[in-house]
ZAKEZA-620996 format. One record per atom (N, C-alpha, C): residue in three letters; residue number from 1; x negated, y negated, z. Coordinates in steps of 0.02 Angstrom, whole numbers. Each point is the difference from the previous one (the first is absolute). Example, Ala and Ser with C-alpha at 12.3 -4.5 7.8 and 13.67 -1.06 7.14 Angstrom:
<recs>
+------+------+--------+--------+--------+
! resn ! resi !      x !      y !      z !
+------+------+--------+--------+--------+
!  ALA !    1 !   -660 !    284 !    390 !
!  ALA !    1 !     45 !    -59 !      0 !
!  ALA !    1 !    -45 !    -60 !      0 !
!  SER !    2 !     18 !    -53 !    -36 !
!  SER !    2 !    -42 !    -59 !      3 !
!  SER !    2 !     39 !    -55 !     37 !
+------+------+--------+--------+--------+
</recs>
This chain:
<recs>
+------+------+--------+--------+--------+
! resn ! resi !      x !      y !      z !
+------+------+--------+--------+--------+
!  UNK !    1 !    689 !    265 !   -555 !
!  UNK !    1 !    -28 !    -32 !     59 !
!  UNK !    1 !     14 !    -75 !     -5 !
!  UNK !    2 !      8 !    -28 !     49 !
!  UNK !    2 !     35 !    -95 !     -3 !
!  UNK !    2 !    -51 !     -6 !     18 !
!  UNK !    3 !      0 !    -84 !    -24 !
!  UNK !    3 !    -46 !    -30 !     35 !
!  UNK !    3 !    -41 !    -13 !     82 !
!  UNK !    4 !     55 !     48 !     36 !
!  UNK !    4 !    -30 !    -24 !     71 !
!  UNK !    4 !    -33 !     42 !     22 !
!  UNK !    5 !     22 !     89 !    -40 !
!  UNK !    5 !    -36 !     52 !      5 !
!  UNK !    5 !    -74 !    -14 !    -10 !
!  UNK !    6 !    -14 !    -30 !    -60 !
!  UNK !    6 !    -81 !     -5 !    -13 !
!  UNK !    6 !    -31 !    -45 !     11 !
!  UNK !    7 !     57 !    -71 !     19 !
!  UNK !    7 !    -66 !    -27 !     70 !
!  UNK !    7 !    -16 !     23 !     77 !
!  UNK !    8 !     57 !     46 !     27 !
!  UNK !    8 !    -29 !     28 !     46 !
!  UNK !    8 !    -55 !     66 !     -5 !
!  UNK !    9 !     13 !     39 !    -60 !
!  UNK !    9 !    -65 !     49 !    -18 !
!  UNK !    9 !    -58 !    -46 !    -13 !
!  UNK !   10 !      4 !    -46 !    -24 !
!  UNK !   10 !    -72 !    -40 !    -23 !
!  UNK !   10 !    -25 !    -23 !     78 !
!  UNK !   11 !     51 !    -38 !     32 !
!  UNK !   11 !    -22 !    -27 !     76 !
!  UNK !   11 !    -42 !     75 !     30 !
!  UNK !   12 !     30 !     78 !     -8 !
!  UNK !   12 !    -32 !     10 !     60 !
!  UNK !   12 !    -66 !     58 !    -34 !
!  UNK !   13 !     -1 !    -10 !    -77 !
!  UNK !   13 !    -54 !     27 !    -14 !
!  UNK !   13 !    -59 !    -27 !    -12 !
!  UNK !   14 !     -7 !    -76 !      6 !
!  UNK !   14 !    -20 !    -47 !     -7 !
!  UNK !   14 !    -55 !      8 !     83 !
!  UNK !   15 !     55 !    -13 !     51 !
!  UNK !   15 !    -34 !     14 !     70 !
!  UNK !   15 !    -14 !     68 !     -1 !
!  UNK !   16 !     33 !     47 !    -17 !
!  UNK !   16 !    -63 !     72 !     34 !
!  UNK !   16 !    -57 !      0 !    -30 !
!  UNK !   17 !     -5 !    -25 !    -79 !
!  UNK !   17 !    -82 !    -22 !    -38 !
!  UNK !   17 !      1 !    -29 !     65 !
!  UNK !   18 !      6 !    -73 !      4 !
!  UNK !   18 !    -63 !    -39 !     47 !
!  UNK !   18 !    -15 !     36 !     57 !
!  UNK !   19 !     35 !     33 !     45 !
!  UNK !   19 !    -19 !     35 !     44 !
!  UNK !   19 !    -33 !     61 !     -1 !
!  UNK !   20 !     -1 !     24 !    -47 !
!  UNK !   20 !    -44 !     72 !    -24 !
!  UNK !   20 !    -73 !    -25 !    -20 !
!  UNK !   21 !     -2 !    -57 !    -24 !
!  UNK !   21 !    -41 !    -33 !    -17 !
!  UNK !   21 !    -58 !    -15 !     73 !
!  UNK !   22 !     31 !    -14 !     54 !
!  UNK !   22 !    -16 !    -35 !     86 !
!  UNK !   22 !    -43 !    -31 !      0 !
!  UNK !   23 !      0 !    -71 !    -38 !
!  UNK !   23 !    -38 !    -53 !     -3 !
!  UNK !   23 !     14 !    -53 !     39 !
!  UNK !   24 !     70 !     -3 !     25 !
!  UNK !   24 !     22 !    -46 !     49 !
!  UNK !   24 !     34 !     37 !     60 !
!  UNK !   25 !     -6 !     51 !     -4 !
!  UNK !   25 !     29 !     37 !     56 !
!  UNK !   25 !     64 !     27 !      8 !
!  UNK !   26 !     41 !    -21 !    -55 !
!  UNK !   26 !     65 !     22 !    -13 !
!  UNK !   26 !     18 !     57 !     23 !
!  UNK !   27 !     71 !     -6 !     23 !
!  UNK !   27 !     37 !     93 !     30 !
!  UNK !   27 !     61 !    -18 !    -39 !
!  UNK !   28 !     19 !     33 !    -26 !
!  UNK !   28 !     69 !      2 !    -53 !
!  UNK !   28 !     47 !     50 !     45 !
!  UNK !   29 !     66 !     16 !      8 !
!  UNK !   29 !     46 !     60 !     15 !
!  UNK !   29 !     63 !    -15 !     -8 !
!  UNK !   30 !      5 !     31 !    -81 !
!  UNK !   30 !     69 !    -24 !    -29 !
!  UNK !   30 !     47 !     89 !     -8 !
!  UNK !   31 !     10 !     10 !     43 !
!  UNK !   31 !     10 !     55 !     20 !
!  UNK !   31 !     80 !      1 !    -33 !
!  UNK !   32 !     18 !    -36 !     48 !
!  UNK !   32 !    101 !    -34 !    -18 !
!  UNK !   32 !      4 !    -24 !    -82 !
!  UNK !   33 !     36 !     21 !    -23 !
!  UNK !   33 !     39 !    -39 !    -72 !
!  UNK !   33 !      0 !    -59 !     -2 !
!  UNK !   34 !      8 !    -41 !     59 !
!  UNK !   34 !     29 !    -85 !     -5 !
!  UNK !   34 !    -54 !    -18 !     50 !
!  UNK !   35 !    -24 !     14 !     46 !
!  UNK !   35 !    -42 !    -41 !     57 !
!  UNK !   35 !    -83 !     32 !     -3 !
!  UNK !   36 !    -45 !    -34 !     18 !
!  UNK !   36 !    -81 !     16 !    -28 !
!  UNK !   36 !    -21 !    -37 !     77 !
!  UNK !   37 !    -68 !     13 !     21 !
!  UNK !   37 !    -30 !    -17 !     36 !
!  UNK !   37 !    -70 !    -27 !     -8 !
!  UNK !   38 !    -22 !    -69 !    -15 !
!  UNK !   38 !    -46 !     -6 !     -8 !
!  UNK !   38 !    -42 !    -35 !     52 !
!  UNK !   39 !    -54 !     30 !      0 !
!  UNK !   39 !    -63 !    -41 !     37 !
!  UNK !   39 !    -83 !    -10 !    -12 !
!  UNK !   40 !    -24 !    -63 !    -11 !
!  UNK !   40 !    -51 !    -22 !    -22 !
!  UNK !   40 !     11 !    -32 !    -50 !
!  UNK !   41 !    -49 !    -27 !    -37 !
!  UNK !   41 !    -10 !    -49 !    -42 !
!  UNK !   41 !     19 !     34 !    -81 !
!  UNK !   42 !     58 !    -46 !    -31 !
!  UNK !   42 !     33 !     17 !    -85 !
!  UNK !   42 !    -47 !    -56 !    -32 !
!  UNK !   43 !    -13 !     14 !    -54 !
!  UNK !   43 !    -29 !    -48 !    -70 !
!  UNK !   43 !     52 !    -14 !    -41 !
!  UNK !   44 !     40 !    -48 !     18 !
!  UNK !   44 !     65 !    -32 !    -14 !
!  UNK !   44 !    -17 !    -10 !    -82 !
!  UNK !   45 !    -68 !    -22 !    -23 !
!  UNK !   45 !     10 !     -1 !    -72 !
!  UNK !   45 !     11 !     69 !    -34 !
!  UNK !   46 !    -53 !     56 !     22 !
!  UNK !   46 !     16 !     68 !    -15 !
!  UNK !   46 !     43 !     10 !     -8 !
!  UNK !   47 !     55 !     -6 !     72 !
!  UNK !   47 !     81 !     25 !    -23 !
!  UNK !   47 !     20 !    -49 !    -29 !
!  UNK !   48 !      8 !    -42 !    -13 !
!  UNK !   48 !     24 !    -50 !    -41 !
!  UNK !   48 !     -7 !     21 !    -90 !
!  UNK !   49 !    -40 !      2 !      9 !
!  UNK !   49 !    -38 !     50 !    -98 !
!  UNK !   49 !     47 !     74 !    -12 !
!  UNK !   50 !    -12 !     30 !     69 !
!  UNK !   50 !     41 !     56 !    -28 !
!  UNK !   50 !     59 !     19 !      4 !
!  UNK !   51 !     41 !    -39 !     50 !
!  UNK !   51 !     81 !    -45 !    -16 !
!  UNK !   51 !     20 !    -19 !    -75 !
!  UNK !   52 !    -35 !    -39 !    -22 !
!  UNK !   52 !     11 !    -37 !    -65 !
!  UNK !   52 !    -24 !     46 !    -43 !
!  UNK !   53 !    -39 !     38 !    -13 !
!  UNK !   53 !    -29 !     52 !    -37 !
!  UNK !   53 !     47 !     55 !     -1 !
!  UNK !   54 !     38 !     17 !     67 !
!  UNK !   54 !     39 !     57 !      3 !
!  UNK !   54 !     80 !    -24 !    -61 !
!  UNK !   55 !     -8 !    -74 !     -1 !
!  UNK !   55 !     66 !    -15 !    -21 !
!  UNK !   55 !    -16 !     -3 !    -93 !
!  UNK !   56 !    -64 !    -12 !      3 !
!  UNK !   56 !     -1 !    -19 !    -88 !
!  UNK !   56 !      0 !     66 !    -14 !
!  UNK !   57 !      7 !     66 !     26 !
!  UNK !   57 !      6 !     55 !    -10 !
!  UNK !   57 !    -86 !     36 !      1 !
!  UNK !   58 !    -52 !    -20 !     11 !
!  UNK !   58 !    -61 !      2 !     26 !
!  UNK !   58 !      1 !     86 !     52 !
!  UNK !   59 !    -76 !     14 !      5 !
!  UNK !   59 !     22 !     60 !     42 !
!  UNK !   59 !      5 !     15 !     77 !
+------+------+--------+--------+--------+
</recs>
């Protein structure tokens, strides 16, 4: 897996937590391989942690 593979798995498992979560109202629909649909409010540090977490090899 390259590197771009597991920042896009980290990006969109990152948002279905926050949205499964529905503390800000989030709708996730990453249905497509390459294109996602988001609406409502992301916790930019959240994904931010698990971006960087996904890369130090983190789970």
């Amino acid at each position: 897996m390259n590197l771009e593979d597991k920042v896009r798995e980290a990006i969109i498992a990152e948002l279905r937590r926050q949205a499964e979560a529905g503390q800000q109202g989030l709708r996730v629909d990453a249905k497509a391989a390459e294109m996602m649909t988001i609406e409502g409010r992301v916790n930019l540090d959240e994904l931010a942690m698990a971006i960087v977490g996904s890369l130090a090899g983190g789970p």
